[in-house]
N, C-alpha and C positions, 0 to 999 in steps of 0.2 A: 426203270425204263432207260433206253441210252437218248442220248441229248447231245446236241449240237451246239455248239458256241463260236459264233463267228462274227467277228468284229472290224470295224472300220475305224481305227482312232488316229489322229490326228498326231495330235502328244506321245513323247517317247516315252516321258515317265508313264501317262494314265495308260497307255498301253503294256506297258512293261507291270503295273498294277493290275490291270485285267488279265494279264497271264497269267501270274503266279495264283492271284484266285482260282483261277481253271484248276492251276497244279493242284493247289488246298484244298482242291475238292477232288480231288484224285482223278482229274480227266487226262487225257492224250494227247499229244499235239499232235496234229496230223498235219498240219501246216503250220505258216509264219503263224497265221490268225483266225487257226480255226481249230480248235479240240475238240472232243468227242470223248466220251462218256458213262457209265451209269450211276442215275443220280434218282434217289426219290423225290418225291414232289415238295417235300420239304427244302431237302436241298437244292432242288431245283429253283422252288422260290426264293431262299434264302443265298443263293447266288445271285440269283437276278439281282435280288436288291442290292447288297455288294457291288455291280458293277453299275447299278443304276446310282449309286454314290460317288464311282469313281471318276466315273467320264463327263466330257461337258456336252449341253444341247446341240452341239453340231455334230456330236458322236454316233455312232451305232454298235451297237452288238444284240445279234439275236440269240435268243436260246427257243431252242426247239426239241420237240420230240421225236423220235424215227422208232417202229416197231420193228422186232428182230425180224421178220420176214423181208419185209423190206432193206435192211440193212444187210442182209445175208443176198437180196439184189443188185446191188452196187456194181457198178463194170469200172472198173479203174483201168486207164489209159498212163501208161508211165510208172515210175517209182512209185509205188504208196507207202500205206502204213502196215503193220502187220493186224490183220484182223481178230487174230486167237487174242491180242494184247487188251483187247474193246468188246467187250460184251455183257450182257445183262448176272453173270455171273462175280462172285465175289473172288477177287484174286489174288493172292499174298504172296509176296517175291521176298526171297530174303537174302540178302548182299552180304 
């Protein structure tokens, strides 16, 4: 499923912590503080908890679901991301 991760962190380090999780799980940046996704439920919970270790109670970051219908909706105004990059498909780049 693709997934959203979008955070409000305070801290440079616990922010810069919940980043690189995102990367470790092979999401996208789409923004400073938001990546995007496909993650199983596993992963997905096992991210959550991760960042639920990382940050403090005045923190946020959500993780959410989007179905490819919907995500294949999206109107973007301005620069985005590339969307072929983001999707429910497995994708292997090789540098």
């Amino acid at each position: 499923m693709l997934v959203w991760v979008i955070y409000d962190i305070s801290d440079d380090k616990k922010r810069g912590r919940v980043a690189k999780i995102c990367k470790n799980y092979g999401l996208y940046r789409v923004q400073k503080s938001a990546f995007l996704g496909a993650l199983n439920k596993n992963e997905w919970d096992s991210l959550s908890l991760e960042c639920d270790e990382t940050i403090e109670e005045s923190d946020s970051v959500y993780v959410f679901p989007m179905c490819d219908d919907c995500f294949k909706k999206i109107k973007l105004i301005g620069e985005g991301f590339d969307k072929e990059l983001v999707s429910d498909k497995i994708i292997t780049k090789f540098f």
